[in-house]
LUMSEFI-139490 format. One line per field, with one value per residue: x, y, z of N, C-alpha, C, O in turn; residue number from 0. Coordinates in steps of 0.2 Angstrom, whole numbers, plus 5000, padded with zeros to 4 digits. Layout:
<atoms>
n.east = [X|...]
n.north = [Y|...]
n.up = [Z|...]
ca.east = [X|...]
ca.north = [Y|...]
ca.up = [Z|...]
c.east = [X|...]
c.north = [Y|...]
c.up = [Z|...]
o.east = [X|...]
o.north = [Y|...]
o.up = [Z|...]
zagu = [NUM|...]
</atoms>
This chain:
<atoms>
n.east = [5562|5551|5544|5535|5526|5528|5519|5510|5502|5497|5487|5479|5466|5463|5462|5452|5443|5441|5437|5423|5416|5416|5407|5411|5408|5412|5426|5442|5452|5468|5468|5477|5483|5495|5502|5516|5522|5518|5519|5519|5516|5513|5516|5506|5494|5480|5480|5471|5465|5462|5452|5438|5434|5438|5429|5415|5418|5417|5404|5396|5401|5398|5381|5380|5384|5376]
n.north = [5458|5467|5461|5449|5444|5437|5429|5414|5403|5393|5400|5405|5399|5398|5411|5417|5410|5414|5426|5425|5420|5432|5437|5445|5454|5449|5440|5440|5430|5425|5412|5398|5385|5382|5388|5386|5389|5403|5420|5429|5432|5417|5411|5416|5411|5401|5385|5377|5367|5365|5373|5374|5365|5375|5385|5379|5378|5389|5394|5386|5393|5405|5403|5399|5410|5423]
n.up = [5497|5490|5478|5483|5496|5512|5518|5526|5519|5528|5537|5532|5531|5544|5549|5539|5545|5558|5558|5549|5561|5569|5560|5550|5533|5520|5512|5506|5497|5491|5475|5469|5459|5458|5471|5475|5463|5458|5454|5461|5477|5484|5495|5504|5497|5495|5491|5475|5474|5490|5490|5489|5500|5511|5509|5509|5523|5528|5523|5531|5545|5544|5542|5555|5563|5558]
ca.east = [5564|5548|5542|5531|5526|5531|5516|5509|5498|5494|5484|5473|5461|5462|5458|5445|5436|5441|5435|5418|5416|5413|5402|5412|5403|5415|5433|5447|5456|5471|5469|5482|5483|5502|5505|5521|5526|5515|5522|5518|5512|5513|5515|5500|5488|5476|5478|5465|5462|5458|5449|5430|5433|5439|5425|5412|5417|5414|5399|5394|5400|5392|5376|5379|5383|5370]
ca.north = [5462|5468|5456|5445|5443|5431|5426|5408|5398|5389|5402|5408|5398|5399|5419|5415|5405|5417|5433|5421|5417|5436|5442|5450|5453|5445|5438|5441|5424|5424|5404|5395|5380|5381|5393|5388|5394|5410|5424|5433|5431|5412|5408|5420|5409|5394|5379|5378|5359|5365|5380|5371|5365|5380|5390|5378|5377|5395|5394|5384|5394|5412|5402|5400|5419|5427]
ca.up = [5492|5488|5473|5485|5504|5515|5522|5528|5518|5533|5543|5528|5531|5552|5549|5537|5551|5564|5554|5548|5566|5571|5556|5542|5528|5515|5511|5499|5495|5484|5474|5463|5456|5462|5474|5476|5458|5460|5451|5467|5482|5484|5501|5505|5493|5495|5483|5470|5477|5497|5492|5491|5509|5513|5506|5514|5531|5529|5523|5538|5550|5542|5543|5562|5566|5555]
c.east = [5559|5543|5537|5533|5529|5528|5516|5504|5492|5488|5480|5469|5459|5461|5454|5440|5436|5435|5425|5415|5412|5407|5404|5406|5406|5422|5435|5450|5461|5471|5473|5482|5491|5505|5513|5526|5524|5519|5525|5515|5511|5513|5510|5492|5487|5477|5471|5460|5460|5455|5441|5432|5432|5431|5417|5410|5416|5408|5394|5395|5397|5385|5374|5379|5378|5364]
c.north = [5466|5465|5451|5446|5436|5429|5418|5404|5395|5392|5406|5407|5397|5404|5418|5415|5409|5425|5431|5423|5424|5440|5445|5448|5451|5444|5438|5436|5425|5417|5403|5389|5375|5386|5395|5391|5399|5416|5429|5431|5424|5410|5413|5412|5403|5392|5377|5372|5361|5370|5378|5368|5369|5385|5385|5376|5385|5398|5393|5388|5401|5409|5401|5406|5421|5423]
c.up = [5488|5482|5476|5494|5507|5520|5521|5524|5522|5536|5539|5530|5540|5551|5546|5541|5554|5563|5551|5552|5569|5565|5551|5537|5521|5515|5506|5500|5490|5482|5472|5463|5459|5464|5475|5469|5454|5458|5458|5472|5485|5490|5506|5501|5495|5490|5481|5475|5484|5495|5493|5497|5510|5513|5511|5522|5535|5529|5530|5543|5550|5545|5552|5564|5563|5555]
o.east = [5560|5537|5533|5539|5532|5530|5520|5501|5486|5483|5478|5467|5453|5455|5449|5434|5430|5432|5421|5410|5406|5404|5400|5402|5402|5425|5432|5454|5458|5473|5476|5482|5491|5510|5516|5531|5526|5524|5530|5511|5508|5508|5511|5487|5492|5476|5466|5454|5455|5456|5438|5429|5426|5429|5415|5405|5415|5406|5390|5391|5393|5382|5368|5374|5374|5359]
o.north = [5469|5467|5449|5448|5432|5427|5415|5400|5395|5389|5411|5412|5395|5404|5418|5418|5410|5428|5435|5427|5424|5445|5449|5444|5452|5448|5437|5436|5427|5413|5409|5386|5370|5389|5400|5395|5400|5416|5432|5427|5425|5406|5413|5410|5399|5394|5376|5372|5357|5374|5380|5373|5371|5388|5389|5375|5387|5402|5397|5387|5402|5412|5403|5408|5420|5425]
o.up = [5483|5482|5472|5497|5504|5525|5517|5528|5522|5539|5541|5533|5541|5555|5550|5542|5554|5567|5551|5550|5571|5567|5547|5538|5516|5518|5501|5505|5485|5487|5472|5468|5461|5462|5475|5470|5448|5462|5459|5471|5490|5490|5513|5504|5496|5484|5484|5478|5486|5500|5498|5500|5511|5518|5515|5526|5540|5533|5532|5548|5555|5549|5554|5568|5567|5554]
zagu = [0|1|2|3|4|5|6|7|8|9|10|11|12|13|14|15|16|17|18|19|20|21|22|23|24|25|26|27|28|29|30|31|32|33|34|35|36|37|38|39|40|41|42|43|44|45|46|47|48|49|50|51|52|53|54|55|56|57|58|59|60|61|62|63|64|65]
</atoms>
């Protein structure tokens, strides 16, 4: 209905990796605390509590491309 997407949660942070993997040069994350009661966009967004993994398993692998 327009008001929010209907993406996946889940495959944020497998594109992350994948998009890492070849070299971007940076990432746009939506966070939340609780995505599921997200004004917007909630099943799009990373939870607050896995975003430090998230963020350093990226780190790690930028450090391996570049």
């Amino acid at each position: 209905m327009g008001d929010k997407s209907g993406g996946d949660r889940y495959y944020a942070p497998i594109l992350a990796r994948a998009a890492t993997a070849v070299g971007i040069a940076g990432v746009f994350m939506e966070v939340h605390d609780n995505p599921d009661c997200a004004m917007s966009d909630g099943p799009n967004q990373i939870k607050l509590s896995d975003f430090r993994a998230v963020i350093e398993k990226l780190l790690e692998l930028d450090k391996v491309v570049k």
